[in-house]
C-alpha positions in Angstrom: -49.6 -40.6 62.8 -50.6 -40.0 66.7 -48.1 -39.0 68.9 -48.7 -42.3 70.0 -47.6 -44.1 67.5 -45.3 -41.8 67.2 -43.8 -42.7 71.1 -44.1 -46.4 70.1 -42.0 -45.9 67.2 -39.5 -44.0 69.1 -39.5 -46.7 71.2 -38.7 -49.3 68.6 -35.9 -47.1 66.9 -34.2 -46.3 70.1 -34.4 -50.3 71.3 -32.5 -51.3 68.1 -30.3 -48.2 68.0 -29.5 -49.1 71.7 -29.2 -52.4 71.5 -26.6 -52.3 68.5 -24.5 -49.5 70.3 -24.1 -51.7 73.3 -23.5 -54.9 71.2 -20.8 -52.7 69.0 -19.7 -51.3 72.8 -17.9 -54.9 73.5 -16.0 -54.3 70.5 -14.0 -51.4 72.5 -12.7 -53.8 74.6 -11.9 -56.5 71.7 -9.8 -53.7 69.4 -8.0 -52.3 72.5 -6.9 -56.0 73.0 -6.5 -56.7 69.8 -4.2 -53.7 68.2 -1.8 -51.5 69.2 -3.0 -47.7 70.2 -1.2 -46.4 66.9 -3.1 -49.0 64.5 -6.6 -48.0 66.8 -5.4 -44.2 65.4 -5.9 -45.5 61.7 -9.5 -46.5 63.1 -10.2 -43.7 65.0 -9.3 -41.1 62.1 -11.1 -43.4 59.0 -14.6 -43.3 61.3 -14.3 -40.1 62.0 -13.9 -39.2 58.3 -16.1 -41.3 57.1 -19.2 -39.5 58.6 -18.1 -36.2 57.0 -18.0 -38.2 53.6 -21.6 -39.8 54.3 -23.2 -36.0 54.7 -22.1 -35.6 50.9 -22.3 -38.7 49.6 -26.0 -38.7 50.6 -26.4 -35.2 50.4 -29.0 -35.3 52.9 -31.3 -36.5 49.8 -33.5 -38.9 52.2 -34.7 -35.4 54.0 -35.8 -34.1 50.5 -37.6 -37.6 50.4 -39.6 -37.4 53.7 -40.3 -33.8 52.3 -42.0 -34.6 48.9 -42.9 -38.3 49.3 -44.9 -37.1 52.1 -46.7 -34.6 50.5 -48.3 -36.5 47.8 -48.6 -40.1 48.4 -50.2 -40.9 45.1 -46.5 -39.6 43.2 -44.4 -41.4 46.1 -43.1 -44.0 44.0 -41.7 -41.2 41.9 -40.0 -39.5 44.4 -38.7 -43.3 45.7 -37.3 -43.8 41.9 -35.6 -40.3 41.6 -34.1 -40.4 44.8 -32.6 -44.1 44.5 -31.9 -43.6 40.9 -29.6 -40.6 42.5 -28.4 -42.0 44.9 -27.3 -45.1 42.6 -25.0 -42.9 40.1 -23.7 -40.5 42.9 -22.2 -42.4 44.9 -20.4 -44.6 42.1 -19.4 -41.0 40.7 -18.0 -40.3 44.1 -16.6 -43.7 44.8 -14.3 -43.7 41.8 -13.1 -40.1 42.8 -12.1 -41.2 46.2 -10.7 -44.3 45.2 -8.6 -42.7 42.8 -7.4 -39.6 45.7 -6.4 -42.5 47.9 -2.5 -42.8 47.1 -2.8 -38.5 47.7 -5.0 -38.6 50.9 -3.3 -41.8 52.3 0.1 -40.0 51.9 -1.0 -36.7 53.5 -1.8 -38.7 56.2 1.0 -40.9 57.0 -0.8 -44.4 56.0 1.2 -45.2 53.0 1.1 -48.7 54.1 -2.6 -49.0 54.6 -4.2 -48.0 51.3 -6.6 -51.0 51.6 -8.3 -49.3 54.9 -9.2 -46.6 52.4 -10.7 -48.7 49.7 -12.7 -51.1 52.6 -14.2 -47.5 54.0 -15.2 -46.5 50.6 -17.3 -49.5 50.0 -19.0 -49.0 53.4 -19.7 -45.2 52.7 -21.4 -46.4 49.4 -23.1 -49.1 50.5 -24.4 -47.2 54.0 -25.7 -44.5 51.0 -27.4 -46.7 49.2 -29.0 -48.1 52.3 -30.6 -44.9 53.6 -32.7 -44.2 51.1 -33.9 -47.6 51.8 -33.9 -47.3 55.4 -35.9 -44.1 54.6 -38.6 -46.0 52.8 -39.2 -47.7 56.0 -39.6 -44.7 58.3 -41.8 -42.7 56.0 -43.9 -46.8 55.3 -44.1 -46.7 59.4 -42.5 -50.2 59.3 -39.9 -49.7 62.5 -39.8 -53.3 63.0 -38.5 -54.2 59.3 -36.3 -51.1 59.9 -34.8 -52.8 63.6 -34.3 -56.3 61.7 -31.8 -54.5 59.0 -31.0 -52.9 61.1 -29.5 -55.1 64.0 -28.8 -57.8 61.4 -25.7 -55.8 60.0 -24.4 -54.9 63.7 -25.0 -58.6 64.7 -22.9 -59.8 61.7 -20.3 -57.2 62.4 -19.6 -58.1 65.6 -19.6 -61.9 65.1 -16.8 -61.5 62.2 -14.8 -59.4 64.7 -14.9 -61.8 67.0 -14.2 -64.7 64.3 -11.1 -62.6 63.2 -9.9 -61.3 66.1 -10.2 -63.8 68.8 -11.4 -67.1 66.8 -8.7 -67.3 63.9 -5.9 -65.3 65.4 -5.9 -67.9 68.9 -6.8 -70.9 66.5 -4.7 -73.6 66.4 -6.6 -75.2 63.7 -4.9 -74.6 60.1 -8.4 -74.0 57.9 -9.5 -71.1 60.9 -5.5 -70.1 61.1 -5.8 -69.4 57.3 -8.2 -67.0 57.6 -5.9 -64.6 59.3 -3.2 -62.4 58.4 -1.7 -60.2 60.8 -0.3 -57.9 58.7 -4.0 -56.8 58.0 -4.5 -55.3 61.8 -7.1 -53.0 61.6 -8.3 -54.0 58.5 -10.1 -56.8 59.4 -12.5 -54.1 61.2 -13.5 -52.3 58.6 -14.1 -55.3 56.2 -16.4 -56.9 59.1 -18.4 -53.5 58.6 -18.2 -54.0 55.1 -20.3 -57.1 55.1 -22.4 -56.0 58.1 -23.5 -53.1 55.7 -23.9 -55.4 52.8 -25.7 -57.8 54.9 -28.4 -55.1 55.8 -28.6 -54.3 52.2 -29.3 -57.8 51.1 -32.7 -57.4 54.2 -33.0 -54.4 52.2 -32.9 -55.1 48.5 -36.7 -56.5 48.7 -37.8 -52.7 48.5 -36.0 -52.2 44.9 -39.2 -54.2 43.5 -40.7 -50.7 43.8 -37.9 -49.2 41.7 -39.6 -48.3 38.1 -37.0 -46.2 35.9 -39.4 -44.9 33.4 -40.8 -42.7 36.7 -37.4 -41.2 36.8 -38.1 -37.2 36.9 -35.7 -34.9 35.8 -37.9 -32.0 37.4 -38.6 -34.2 40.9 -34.9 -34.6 41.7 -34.3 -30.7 40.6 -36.8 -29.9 43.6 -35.4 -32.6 46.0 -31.9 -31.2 45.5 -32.6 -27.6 45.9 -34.4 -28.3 49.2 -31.6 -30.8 50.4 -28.8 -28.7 49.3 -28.9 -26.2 52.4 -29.4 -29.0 54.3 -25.7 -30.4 53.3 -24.4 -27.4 55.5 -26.6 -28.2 58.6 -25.2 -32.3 58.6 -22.0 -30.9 58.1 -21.6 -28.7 61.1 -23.1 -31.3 63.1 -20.6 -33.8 61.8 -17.7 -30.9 62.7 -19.6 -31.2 66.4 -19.0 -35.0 66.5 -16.0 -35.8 64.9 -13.7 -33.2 64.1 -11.9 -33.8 67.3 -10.5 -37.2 66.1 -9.7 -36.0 62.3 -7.5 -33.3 64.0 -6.5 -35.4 67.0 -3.1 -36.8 64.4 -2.1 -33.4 64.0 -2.7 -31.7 67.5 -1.9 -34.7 69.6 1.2 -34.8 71.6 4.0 -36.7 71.0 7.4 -36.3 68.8 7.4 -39.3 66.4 4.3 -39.6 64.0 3.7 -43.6 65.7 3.3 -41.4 68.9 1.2 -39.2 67.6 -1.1 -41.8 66.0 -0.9 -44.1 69.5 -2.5 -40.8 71.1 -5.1 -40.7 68.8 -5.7 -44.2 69.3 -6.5 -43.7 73.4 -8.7 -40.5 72.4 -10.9 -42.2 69.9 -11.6 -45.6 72.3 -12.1 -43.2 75.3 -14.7 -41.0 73.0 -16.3 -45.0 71.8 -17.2 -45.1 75.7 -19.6 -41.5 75.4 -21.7 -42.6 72.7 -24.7 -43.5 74.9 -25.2 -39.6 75.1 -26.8 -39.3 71.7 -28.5 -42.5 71.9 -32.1 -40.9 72.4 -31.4 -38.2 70.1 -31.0 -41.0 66.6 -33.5 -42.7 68.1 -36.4 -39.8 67.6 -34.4 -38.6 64.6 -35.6 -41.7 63.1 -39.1 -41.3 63.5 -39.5 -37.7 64.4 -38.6 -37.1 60.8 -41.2 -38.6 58.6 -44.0 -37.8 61.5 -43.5 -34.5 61.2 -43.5 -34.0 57.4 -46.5 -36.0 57.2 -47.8 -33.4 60.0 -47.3 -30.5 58.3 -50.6 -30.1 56.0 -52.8 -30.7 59.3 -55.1 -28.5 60.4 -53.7 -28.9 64.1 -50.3 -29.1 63.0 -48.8 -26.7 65.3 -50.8 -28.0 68.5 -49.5 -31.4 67.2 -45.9 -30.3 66.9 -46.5 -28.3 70.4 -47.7 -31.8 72.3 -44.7 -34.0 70.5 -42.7 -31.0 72.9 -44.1 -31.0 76.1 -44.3 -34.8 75.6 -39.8 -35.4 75.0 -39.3 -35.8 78.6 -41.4 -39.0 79.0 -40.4 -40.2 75.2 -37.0 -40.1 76.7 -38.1 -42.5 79.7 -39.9 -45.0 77.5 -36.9 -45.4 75.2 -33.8 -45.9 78.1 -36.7 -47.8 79.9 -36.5 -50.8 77.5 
């Protein structure tokens, strides 16, 4: 891959990327309308736990994929197996385990009333899991534009549900559209929307399973993969503590007597942080095709002139991608 393709590619990741975070962006404005600041707390702390969760639920497995599926092309439908067939039992190992500490954790947090929230972000962790390994086959495939259509489908459909809960059938004076809301759900309605948005993307995904072949399952393979992602578990996670452990401590640290107070601070802290998010924008945009380039770089002769141009080259990467 030229660093070329590797700028156009940039540019395709970062146009989708962008292009969803704005599209999610108007949903700031439709939640702070829509719910009080103590039930925008409950959303605020559930999406900031739920990255931490999605660093070992994955277990940064999609790395050790780039790493090896990379290296020998010929085998990468192994390493595709092993790494879905992983993926696959983990997460429904992890899913029960969290769904059973949900009375605890939903306790020790004051939501006693909202176990459901609990059990809609657990399906979107496992689903989003499942997804990046197929997501991942796309980056390493160089197929950005199959990646942007997944992609952007499951933001699209999360936002139009919002806005069908939230504005359509909560205003609606029609009974059929009236039925489809209950108030008592709040929040909730939020995270099932991302729910199906996730699912949605895996249905654009699924296609890629037809490469799935379980007798290529390799004990030995997914031994390698998860020594080499294992350290890698500790890097996502104090990146995750950089991005989100503001709003899992906000409940305890924010000011306020009463626990609703508490949770109504949290709930202004967490839609003020949803207006910063542009900042990392360029960052998940090369992340996404920065990874694969430079494990397939690695074995070339000029790799290190290669990986010294990509360098000196960020600055106008950065000016294509906001350029869009």
């Amino acid at each position: 891959m030229s660093i070329r393709k590797l700028a156009g590619e940039t540019a395709i990741y970062g146009g989708a990327h962008i292009l969803g975070k704005l599209i999610n962006f108007l949903l700031v404005i439709v939640h702070t309308a829509a719910f009080s600041q103590a039930e925008y707390g409950v959303r605020t702390f559930l999406y900031a736990a739920i990255p931490f969760l999605s660093v070992l639920m994955t277990y940064r497995i999609e790395v050790a994929y780039f790493r090896f599926g990379s290296d020998d092309k010929d085998n990468e439908n192994v390493i595709f197996t092993t790494s879905m067939v992983s993926i696959f039992i983990s997460t429904i190992l992890l899913g029960v385990a969290l769904t059973l500490f949900v009375p605890f954790i939903a306790h020790l947090q004051g939501f006693e009333q909202q176990h459901h929230l609990f059990y809609l972000a657990i399906g979107i962790l496992g689903t989003d899991a499942i997804n990046t390994i197929l997501y991942a086959k796309l980056r390493l495939d160089g197929q950005p534009l199959r990646f942007a259509l997944a992609n952007l489908s499951g933001v699209v459909i999360t936002v139009v549900l919002n806005l069908f809960f939230l504005l359509y059938c909560a205003t609606s004076s029609v009974p059929f559209f009236r039925a489809w809301y209950d108030p008592s759900y709040g929040v909730g309605y939020v995270f099932l929307a991302n729910l199906l948005g996730s699912l949605t993307s895996f249905l654009i995904l699924m296609p890629l399973l037809r490469h799935l072949q379980l007798k290529k399952v390799e004990r030995a393979t997914w031994l390698k993969m998860v020594r080499f992602a294992g350290p890698l578990i500790l890097v996502g996670l104090s990146f995750v503590v950089n991005e989100t452990f503001d709003r899992l401590v906000m409940l305890s640290i924010a000011p306020g007597e009463t626990e609703a107070a508490r949770k109504a601070e949290t709930g202004i802290y967490g839609a003020v942080y949803s207006l910063t998010m542009f900042i990392a924008l360029f960052r998940q945009a090369f992340q996404y095709a920065g990874e694969p380039f430079f494990f397939q770089q690695k074995t070339a002769e000029n790799a290190q002139q290669v990986y010294a141009d990509v360098t000196a080259f960020l600055p106008s990467l950065y000016r294509l991608v906001f350029c869009l």
